[in-house]
C-alpha positions as semicolon CSV with decimal commas, in nm:
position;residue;x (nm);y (nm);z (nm)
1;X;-0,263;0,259;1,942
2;X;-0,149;0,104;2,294
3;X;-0,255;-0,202;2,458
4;X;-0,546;0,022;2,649
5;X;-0,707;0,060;2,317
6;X;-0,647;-0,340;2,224
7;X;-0,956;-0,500;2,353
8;X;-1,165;-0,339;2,162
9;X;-0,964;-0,399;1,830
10;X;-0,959;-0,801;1,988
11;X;-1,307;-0,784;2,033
12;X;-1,421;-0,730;1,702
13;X;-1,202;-0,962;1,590
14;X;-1,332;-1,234;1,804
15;X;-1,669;-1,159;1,721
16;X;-1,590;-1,282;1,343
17;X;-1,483;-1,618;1,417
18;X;-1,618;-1,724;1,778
19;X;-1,916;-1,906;1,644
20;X;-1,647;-2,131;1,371
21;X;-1,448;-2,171;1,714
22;X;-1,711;-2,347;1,941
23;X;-1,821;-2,544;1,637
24;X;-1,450;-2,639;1,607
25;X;-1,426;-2,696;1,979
26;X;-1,734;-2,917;2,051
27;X;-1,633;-3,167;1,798
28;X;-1,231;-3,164;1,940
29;X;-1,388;-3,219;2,236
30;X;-1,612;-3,528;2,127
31;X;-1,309;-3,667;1,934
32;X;-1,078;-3,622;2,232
33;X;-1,346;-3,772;2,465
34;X;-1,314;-4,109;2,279
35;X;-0,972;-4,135;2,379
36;X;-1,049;-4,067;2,780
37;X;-0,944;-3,680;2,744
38;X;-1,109;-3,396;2,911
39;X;-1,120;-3,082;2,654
40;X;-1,106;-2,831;2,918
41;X;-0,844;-3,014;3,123
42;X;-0,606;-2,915;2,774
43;X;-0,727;-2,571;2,822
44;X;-0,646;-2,531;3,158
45;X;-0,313;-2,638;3,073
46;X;-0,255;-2,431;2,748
47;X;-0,391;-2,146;2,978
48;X;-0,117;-2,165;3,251
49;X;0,145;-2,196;3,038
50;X;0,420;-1,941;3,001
51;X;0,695;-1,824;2,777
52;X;0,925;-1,563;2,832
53;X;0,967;-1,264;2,538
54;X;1,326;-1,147;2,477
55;X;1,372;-0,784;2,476
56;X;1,588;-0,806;2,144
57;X;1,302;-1,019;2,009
58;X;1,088;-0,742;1,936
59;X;1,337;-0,560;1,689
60;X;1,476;-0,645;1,358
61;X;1,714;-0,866;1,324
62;X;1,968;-0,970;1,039
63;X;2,245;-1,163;0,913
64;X;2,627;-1,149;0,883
65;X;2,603;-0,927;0,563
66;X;2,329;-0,692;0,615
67;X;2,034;-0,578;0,900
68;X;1,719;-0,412;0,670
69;X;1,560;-0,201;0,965
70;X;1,153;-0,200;0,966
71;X;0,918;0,037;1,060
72;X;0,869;0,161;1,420
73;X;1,118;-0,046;1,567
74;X;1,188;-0,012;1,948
75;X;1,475;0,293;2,004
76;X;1,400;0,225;2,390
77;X;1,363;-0,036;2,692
78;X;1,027;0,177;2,730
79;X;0,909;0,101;2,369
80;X;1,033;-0,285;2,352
81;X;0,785;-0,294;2,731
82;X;0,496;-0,158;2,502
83;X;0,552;-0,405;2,183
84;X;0,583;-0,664;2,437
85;X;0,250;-0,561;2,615
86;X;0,101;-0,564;2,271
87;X;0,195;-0,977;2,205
88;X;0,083;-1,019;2,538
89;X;-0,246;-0,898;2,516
90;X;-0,296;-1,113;2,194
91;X;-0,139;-1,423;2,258
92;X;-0,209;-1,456;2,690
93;X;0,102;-1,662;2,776
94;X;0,395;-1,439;2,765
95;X;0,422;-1,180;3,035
96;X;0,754;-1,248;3,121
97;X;1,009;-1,059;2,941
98;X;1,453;-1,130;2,948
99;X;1,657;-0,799;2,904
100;X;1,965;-0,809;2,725
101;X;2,260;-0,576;2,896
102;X;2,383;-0,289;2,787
103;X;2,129;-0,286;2,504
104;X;1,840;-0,290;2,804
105;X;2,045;-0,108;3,024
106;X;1,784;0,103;3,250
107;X;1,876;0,465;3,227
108;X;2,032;0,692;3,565
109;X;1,740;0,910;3,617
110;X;1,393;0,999;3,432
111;X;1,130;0,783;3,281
112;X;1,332;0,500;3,177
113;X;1,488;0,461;3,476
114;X;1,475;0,140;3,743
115;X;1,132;0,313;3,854
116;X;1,029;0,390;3,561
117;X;1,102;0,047;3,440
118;X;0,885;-0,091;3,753
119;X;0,596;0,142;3,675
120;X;0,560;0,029;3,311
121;X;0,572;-0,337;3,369
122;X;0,316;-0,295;3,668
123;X;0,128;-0,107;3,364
124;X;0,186;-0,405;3,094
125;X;0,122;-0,693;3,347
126;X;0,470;-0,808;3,273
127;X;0,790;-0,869;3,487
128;X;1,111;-0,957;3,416
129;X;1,210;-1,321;3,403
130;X;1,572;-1,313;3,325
131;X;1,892;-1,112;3,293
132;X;2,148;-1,163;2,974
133;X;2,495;-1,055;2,945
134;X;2,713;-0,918;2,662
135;X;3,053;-1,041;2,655
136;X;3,061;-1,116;2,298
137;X;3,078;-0,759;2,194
138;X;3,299;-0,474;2,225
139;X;3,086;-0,177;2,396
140;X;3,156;0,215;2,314
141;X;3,374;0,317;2,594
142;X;3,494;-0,020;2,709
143;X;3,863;-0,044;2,806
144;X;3,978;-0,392;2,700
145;X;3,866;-0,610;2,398
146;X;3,659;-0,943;2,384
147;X;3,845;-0,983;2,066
148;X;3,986;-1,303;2,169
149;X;3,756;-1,386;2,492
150;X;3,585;-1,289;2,795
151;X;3,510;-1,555;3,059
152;X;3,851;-1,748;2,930
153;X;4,010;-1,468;2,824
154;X;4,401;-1,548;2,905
155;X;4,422;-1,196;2,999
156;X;4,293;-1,165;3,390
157;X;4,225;-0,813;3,363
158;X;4,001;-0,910;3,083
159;X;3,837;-1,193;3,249
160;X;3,767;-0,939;3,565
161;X;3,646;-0,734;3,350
162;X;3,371;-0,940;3,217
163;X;3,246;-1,016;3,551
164;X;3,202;-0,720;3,648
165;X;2,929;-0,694;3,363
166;X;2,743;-1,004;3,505
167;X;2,760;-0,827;3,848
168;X;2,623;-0,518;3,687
169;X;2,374;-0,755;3,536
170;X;2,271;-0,917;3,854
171;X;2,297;-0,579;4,022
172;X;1,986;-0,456;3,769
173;X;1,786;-0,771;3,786
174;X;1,750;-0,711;4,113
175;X;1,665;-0,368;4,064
176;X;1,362;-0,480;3,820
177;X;1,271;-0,826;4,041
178;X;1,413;-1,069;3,735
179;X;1,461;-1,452;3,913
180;X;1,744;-1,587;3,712
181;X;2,082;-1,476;3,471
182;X;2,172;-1,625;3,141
183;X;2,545;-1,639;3,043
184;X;2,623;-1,719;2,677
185;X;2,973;-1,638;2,568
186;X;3,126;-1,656;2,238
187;X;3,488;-1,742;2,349
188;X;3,708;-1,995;2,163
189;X;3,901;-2,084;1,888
190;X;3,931;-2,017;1,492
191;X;4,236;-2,196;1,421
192;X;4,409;-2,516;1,582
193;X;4,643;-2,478;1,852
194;X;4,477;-2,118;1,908
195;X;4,344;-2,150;2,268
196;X;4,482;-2,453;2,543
197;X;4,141;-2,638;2,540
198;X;4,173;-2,725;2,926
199;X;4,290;-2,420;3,060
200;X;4,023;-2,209;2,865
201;X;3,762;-2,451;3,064
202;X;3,896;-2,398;3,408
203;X;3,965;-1,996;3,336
204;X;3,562;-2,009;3,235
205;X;3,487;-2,206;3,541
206;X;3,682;-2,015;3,796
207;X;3,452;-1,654;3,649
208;X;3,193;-1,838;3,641
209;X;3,192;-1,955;4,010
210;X;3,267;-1,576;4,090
211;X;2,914;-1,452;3,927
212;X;2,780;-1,707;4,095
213;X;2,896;-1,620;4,424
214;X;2,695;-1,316;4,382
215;X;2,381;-1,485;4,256
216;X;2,064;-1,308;4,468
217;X;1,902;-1,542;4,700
218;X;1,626;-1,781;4,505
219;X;1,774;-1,686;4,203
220;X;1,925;-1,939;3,905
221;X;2,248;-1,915;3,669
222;X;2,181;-2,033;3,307
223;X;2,516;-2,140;3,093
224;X;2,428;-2,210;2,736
225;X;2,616;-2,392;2,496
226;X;2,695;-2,396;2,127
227;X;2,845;-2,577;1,912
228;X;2,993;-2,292;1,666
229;X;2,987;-1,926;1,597
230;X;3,169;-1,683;1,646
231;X;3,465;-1,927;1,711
232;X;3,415;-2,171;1,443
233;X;3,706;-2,410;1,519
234;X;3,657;-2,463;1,901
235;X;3,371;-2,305;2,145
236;X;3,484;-2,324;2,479
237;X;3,100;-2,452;2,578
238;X;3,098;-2,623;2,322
239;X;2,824;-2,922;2,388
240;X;2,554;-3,037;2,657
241;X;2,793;-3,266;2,819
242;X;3,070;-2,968;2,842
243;X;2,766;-2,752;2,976
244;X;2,671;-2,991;3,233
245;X;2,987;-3,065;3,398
246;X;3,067;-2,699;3,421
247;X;2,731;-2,562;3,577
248;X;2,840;-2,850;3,868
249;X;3,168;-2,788;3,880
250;X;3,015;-2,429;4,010
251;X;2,697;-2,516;4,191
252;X;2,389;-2,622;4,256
253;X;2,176;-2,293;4,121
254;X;2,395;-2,354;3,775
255;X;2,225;-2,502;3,497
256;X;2,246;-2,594;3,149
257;X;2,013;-2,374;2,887
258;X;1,909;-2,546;2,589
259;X;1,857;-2,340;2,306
260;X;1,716;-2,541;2,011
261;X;1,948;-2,350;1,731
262;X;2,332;-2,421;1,899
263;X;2,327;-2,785;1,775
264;X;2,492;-2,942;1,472
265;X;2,190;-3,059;1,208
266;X;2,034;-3,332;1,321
267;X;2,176;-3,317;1,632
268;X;1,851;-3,526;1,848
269;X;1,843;-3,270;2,064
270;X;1,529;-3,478;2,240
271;X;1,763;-3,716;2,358
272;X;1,972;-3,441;2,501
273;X;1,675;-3,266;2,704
274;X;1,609;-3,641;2,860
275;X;1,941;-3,682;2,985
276;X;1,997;-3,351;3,138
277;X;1,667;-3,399;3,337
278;X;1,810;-3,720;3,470
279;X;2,060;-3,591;3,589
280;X;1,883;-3,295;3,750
281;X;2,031;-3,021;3,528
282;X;1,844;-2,871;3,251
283;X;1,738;-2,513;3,293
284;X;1,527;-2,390;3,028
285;X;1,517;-2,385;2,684
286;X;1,565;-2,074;2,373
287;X;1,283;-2,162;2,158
288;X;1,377;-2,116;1,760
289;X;1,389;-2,306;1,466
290;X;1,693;-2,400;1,216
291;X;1,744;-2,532;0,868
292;X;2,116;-2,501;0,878
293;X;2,235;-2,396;1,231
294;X;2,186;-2,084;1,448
295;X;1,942;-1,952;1,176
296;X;1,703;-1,799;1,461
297;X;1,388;-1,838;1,257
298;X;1,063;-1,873;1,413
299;X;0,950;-2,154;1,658
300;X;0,790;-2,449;1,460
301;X;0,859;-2,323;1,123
302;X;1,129;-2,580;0,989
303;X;1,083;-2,884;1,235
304;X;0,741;-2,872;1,435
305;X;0,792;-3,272;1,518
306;X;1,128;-3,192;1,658
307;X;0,921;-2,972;1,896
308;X;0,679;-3,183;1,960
309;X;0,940;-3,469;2,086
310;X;1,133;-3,212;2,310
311;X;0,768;-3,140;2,449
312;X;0,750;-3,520;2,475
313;X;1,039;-3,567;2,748
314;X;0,945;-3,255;2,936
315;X;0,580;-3,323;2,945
316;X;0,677;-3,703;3,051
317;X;0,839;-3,540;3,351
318;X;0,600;-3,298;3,457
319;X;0,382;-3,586;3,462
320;X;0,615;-3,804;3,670
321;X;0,702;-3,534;3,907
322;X;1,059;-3,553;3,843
323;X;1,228;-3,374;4,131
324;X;1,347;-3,027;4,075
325;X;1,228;-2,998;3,736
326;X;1,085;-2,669;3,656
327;X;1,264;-2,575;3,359
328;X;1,246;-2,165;3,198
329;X;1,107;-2,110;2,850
330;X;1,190;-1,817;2,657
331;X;1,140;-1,741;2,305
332;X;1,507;-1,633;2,139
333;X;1,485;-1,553;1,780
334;X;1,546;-1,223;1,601
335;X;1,485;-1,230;1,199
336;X;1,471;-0,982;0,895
337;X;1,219;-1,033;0,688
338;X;0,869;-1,051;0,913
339;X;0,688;-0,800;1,143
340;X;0,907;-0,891;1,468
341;X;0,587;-0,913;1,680
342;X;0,399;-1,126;1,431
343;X;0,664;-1,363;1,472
344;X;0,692;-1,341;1,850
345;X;0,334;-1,435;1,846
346;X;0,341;-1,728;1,626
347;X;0,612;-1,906;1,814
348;X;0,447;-1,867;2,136
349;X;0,148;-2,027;1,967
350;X;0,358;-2,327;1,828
351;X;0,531;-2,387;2,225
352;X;0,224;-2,407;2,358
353;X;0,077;-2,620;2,074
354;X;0,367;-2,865;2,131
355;X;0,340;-2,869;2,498
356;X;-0,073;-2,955;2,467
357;X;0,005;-3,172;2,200
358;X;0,240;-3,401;2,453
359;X;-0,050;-3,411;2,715
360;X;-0,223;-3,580;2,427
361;X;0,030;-3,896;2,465
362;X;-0,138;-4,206;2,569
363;X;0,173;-4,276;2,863
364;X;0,041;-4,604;2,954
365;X;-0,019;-4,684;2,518
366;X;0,404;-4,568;2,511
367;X;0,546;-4,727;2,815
368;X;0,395;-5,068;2,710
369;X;0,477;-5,062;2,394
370;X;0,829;-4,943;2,473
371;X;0,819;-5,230;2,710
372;X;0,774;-5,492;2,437
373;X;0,983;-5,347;2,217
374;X;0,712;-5,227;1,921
375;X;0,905;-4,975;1,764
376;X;0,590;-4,926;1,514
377;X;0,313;-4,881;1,767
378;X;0,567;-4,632;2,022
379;X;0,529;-4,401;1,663
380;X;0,211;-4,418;1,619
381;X;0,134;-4,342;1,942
382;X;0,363;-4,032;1,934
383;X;0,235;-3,932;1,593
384;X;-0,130;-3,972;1,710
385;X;-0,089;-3,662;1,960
386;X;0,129;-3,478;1,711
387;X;-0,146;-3,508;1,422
388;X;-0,414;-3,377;1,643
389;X;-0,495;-3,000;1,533
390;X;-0,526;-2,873;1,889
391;X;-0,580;-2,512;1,757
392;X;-0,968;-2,507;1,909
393;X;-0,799;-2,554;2,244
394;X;-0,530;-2,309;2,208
395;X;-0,768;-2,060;2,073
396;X;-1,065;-2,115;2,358
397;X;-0,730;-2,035;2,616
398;X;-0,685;-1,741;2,450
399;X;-1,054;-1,634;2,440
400;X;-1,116;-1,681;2,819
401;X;-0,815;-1,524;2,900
402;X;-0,938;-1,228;2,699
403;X;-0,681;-1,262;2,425
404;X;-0,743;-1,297;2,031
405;X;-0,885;-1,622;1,881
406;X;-0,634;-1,523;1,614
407;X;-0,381;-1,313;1,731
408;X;-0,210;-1,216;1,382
409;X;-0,521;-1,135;1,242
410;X;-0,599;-0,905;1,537
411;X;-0,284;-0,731;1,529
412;X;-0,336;-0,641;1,208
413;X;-0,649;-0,535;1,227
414;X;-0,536;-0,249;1,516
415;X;-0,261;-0,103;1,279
416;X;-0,033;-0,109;1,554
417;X;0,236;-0,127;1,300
418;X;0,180;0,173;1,086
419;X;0,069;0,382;1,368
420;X;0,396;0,314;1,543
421;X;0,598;0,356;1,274
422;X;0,467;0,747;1,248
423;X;0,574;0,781;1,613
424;X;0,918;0,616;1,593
425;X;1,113;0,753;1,339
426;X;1,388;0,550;1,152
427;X;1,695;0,561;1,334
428;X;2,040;0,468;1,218
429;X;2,129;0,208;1,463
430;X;1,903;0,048;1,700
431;X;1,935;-0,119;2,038
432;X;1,674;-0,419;1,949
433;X;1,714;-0,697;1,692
434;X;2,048;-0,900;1,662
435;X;2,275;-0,909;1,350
């Protein structure tokens, strides 16, 4: 099974449920139409919409204590392209992929080489969107240890060392046309007095600004915090604020990542994304969903209004025109205990649902009522877009776009799984998924 032999499989699925879904549509569109909204406007906009896959996304992740592998996972960049092509050919709004190096690393000659990379995305109708580093693991082979650090390391040989795997990083993106470069490090503390707080921030500064200096032309430099993990006494990018003043301590192409899982609980990470587009230095976003903290569970599947206010602020901005914003979006989870592209697809379903959801929000209804200070009506408002099932709209995107009304359904209906899983046999370890 390969995405050649998808639209027929999509097809017949479609054919099963299109007559509920213009039933479903025409009366969205006559409820929507009391309120002064045009129906297909929302599917123009759920149909331009984009999300970026990660490469590690399409594997099997796990926990501190244990990764349980699944069937037909991914042994190569090759076979993450095809999974990929398969969630895109469901779901319509992720052709963009981010590689993860050295577990995406392209290989020196043969089929999976830069070329060969090229050829399959051309295939897939994907491209690459964004390179990611490794600095918070040890590699076979490397010489010195990230034990204790990478981009702060006190060691200088260490700290060159890990720059030279951003280079390499840049140097592939290139190779492969990606537009941007993510840098998330795990350096810090586990005990008190362990690292000098302010020199670890200028040592990470100073590498940073010499990645940066090789940034390719047009392209951007993503630094995302967190809060915790692996150091769990002190994170050397550790917040937002921290993020901020480092990406413009190195330049104007530097910006802060959100991703929705490196915050405390309860963290209102809405009120974070607001002030780091006023002051002209959000990114993008990871896309998860937490109960605890870094949990990396599907998008939408603990906190969907949480969502839905992020998609509040950036929607509100889009719709002012707020300069320079044109923020990334990339899905980042990796968990043990669904199909990994089942997942994938029902998280790009929820962004997008959140992002049509907040073109639902009566602007003029919220900015007067904000103005006269009617806490109760500025909710209702809100929860008035938020309660609107908006699935008819998502689903007619898909349709036209030659996608799957329901893309889990579909997918299971092609067996992709179980025919894959004769063709990849079980390997010990795996280069997808992250424990």
């Amino acid at each position: 099974m390969s995405v050649k032999t998808l639209p027929e499989v999509i097809a017949r699925s479609n054919a099963l449920v299109r007559e509920a879904l213009e039933e479903d549509y025409a009366h969205l569109g006559r409820q929507l139409a009391r309120r002064g909204i045009d129906i297909e406007q929302m599917v123009a906009r759920a149909a331009a919409f984009r999300v970026a896959i990660p490469s590690w996304g399409v594997g099997t992740g796990g926990t501190r204590f244990a990764r349980f592998p699944g069937p037909g996972e991914p042994r190569t960049l090759l076979e993450k392209l095809d999974d990929c092509g398969i969630v895109q050919a469901l779901v319509r709004v992720t052709p963009e992929i981010s590689l993860h190096i050295p577990w995406d690393k392209p290989a020196a000659d043969g089929p999976g080489d830069a070329a060969g990379i090229r050829a399959k995305l051309l295939a897939l109708g994907l491209s690459i969107a964004s390179m990611n580093s490794n600095t918070f693991q040890d590699q076979p082979g490397q010489a010195l240890s990230y034990k204790f650090g990478s981009l702060s390391h006190t060691d200088a040989a260490v700290r060159r060392q890990a720059i030279e795997h951003n280079l390499e990083c840049l140097a592939i993106g290139r190779a492969l046309g990606a537009t941007s470069h993510t840098v998330w490090i795990g350096d810090g503390g586990n005990f008190p007095g362990q690292i000098h707080f302010r020199r670890a921030i200028d040592r990470y500064i100073e590498s940073l600004r010499a990645i940066y200096a090789d940034l390719p032309e047009g392209w951007r430099l993503f630094i995302e915090h967190k809060c915790y993990e692996p150091a769990f006494y002190s994170t050397v990018l550790n917040d937002w604020g921290t993020s901020y003043l480092c990406a413009r301590a190195v330049g104007d192409r530097c910006l802060s990542l959100v991703d929705l899982g490196h915050h405390a609980p309860n963290v209102n990470i809405e009120q974070i994304v607001a002030q780091l587009i006023r002051l002209g230095g959000l990114g993008g976003f990871h896309f998860n969903d937490s109960k605890f903290g870094d949990d990396d569970l599907d998008t939408g599947s603990i906190k969907p209004f949480q969502l839905f206010l992020v998609f509040n602020e950036l929607v509100d901005a889009e719709l002012e025109g707020v300069a320079g914003f044109a923020p990334a979006y990339m899905l980042d989870q990796s968990h043990n205990v669904t199909d990994p592209l089942e997942s994938l697809m029902s998280s790009a379903m929820e962004v997008v649902r959140a992002y049509v959801q907040a073109h639902l929000v009566d602007r003029a209804a919220l900015a007067e009522a904000q103005a006269g200070n009617d806490a109760m009506r500025s909710l209702q408002v809100l929860k008035q877009a938020f309660t609107t099932d908006v699935s008819p709209i998502l689903a007619m995107a898909r349709l036209r776009a030659g996608g799957a009304i329901d893309p889990i359904t579909a997918y299971r209906l092609s067996f992709y799984r179980e025919k894959i899983a004769a063709e990849r046999p079980a390997t010990a370890g795996s280069g997808s998924g992250i424990v």
